[in-house]
N, C-alpha and C positions, 0 to 999 in steps of 0.2 A: 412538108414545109408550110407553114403557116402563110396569113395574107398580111401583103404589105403597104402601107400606103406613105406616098412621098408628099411635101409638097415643098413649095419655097415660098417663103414670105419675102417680101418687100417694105423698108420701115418708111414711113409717111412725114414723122418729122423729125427725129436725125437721119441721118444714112446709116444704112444698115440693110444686112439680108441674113437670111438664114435660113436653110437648110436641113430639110426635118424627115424624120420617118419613124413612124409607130409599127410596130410587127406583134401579133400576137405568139402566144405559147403555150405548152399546156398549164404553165401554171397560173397566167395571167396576160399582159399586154408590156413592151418596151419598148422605151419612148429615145432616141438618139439625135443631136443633131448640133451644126457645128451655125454658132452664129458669129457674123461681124458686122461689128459697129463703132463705128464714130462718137467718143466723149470729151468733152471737151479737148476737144484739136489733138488727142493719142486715137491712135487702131488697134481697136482690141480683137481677139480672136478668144473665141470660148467653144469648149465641146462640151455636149455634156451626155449623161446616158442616166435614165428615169427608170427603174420597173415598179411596177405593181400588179397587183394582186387582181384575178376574176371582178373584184367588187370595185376596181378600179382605187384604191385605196393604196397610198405610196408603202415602197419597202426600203427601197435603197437608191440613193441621189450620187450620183461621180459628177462633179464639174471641176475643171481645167481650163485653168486662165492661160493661155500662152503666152500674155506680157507679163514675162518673170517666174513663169510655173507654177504661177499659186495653184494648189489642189482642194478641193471640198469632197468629204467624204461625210452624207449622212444617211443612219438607218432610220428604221420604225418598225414598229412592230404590230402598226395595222389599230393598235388599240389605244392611240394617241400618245406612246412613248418614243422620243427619239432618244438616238446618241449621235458625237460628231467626233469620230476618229474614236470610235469608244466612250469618249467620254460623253455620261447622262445629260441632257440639257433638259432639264425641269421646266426650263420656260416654256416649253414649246409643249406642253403636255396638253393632251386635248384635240392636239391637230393632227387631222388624217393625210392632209392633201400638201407636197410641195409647191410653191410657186416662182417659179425664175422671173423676176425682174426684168428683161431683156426679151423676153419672149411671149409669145400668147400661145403657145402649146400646152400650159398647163391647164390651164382655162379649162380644157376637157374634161380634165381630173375628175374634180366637182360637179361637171354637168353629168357627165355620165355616169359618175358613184349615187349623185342624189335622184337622177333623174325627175325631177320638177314638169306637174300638170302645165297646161297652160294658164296663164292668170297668178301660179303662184310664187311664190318666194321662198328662197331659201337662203337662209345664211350658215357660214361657215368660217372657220379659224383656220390660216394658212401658215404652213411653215415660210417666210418671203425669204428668198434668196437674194441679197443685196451686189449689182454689181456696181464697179470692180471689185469690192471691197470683201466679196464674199464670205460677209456678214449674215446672220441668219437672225429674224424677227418676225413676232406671233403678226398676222395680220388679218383683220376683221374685216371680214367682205361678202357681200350678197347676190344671189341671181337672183334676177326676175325673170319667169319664161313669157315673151310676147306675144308666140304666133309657132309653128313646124319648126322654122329656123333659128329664129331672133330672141334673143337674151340681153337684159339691163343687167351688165354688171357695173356694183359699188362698190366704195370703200373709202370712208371719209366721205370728204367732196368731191370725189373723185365718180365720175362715172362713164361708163362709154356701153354703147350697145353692139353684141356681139353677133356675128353671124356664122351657123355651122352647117357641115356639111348629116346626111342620113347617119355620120355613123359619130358625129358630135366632134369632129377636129374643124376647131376654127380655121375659119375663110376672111373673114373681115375681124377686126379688130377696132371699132369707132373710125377715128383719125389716125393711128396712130401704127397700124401694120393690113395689109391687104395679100391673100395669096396670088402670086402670079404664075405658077406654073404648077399643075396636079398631076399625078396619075398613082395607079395600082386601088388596091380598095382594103380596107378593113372591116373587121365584125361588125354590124348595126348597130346601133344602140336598137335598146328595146324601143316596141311600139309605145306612145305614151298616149293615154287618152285626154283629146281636146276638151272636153270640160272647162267648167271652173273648179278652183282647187274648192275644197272646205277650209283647210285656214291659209293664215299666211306666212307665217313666221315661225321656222321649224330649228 
C-alpha cells in the first residue's frame, strides 16, 4: 500500500474546512478531499477526487457539489488537452495543472511538477475550477520559490505567499487557509538546489 498523508485546513476569511488526503500509486499521486464552506450566507459541501500522473501533471478531475448534485467530470491528457464529460474544451489547451477555487491543495500541482530553484520563477496556465458555479477557466498564475519552504504565488493582483510542507503540500496559504491538524507522510519532492535560478520566467 502506498504512503498517505492527511491534513485539515482551516479557512481564515470565510468559514470553512477541509479535509484532504494525497496517497500515492504506482502510476502516479491521488488527491481526495471533502471541503466546507460558507458563501454568501448558503453551506456548501464539495468532494472532490484529483489523479495525476508521476510528473505530477493532472489526468482526471471528479468534483460534487452536494447543494443540488451538481457533478464536474474533467479529463487531460497530460499534454495540455482537456475534455468535460467528453466534450473537447479547446480553451483550456495548454494547461497541465487543475486548480479548485475553494482550496489550496492544488497549489502542489505546479510546485511539485515544475519544481522551481530558489530565487526563480515560474509561471503556468491553470485549468481554475469555479465554485459554486463549477465553471471551468484558463487562469494565468506564477510561483516564486523564496527560501526551503516559502513560495509567492500570483495571479493578476492577486498574491499570497505559500508555505509547504518536505514533500510540497501546502501548510499555510497567505491569509486565507492555514493547516491545523497533520499526520501520515508522502513521497518527497525532490531535492532542489539552493542557488539562484539562471532565468526567470519559464
Amino acid at each position: 500500500m502506498g504512503k498517505r498523508r492527511w491534513i485539515l485546513w482551516q479557512g481564515l476569511i470565510a468559514p470553512s474546512m477541509e479535509r484532504f488526503i494525497a496517497s500515492d500509486s504506482d502510476d502516479g499521486f491521488e488527491l481526495n478531499g471533502l471541503i466546507l464552506q460558507a458563501h454568501d450566507e448558503v453551506p456548501y459541501v464539495i468532494r472532490y477526487a484529483i489523479r495525476v500522473d508521476q510528473s505530477w501533471r493532472t489526468r482526471v478531475v471528479e468534483v460534487k457539489l452536494d447543494d443540488g448534485g451538481q457533478v464536474l467530470s474533467l479529463s487531460a491528457d497530460a499534454a495540455g488537452h482537456w475534455s468535460r464529460d467528453g466534450r473537447r474544451l479547446s480553451e483550456l489547451d495548454g494547461c497541465l495543472d487543475v486548480d479548485l477555487e475553494w482550496s489550496p491543495s492544488t497549489n502542489t500541482l505546479p510546485i511539485r511538477r515544475l519544481a522551481p530553484v530558489v530565487g526563480e520563477t515560474k509561471t503556468v496556465t491553470g485549468a481554475w475550477v469555479r465554485f459554486p458555479s463549477l465553471e471551468v477557466e484558463r487562469l494565468h498564475q506564477s510561483y516564486e520559490r523564496l527560501d526551503k519552504t516559502r513560495y509567492r504565488y500570483r495571479s493578476a493582483s492577486f498574491t499570497a505567499d505559500l508555505t509547504v510542507g518536505d514533500d510540497g503540500l501546502v501548510l499555510r496559504y497567505g491569509g486565507n487557509w492555514q493547516a491545523v491538524a497533520t499526520s501520515g507522510e508522502l513521497t518527497s519532492a525532490p531535492s532542489i538546489p539552493a542557488g539562484p535560478a539562471a532565468g526567470r520566467d519559464h
